[in-house]
C-alpha distance (Angstrom), angle and dihedral (degrees) to the residues before:
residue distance angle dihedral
X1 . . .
X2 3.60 . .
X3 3.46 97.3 .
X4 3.69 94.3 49.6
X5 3.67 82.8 49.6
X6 3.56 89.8 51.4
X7 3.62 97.4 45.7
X8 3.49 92.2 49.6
X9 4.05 105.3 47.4
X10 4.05 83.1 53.9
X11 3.72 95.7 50.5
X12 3.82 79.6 52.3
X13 3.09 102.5 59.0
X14 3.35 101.8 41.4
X15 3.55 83.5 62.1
X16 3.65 97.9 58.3
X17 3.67 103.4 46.2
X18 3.67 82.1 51.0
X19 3.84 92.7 60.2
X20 3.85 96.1 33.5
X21 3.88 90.4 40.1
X22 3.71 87.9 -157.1
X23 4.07 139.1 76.0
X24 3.79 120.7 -59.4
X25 4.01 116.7 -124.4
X26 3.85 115.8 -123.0
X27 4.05 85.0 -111.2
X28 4.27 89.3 51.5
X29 4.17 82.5 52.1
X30 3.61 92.8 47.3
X31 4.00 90.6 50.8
X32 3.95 95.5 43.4
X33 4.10 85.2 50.2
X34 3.69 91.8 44.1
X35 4.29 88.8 48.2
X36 3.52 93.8 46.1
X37 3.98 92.7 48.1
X38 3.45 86.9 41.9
X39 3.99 100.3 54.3
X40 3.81 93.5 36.2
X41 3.73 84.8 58.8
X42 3.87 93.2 45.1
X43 3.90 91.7 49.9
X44 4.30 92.4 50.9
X45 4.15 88.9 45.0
X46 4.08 85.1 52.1
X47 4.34 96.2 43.4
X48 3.78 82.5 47.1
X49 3.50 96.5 48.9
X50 4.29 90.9 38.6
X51 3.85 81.6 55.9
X52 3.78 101.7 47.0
X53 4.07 86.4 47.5
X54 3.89 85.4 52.5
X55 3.88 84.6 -127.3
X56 3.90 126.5 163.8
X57 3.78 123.7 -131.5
X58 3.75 116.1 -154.1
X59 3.75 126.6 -160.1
């Protein structure tokens, strides 16, 4: 999990500074690691939960 977390909060921000195409604060940092915690945690509660209901996921 931490290297998906990893992976993820770089991909991130590589995104950002793309799109601002300037320096992130330390407060923008904090937010984009609280996001990507945040929606790595919402996508294991929602596998768990498509698991527990026996549910299929198609592509």
């Amino acid at each position: 999990m931490l290297s998906e977390y990893k992976a993820a909060y770089k991909n991130e921000l590589k995104y950002i500074k793309q799109v601002l195409d300037q320096p992130l604060t330390e407060e923008q940092i904090f937010n984009v690691e609280y996001i990507v915690l945040q929606r790595l945690i919402e996508k294991k509660l929602l596998l768990n939960l498509v698991d527990e209901l026996n549910l299929k996921i198609r592509a």
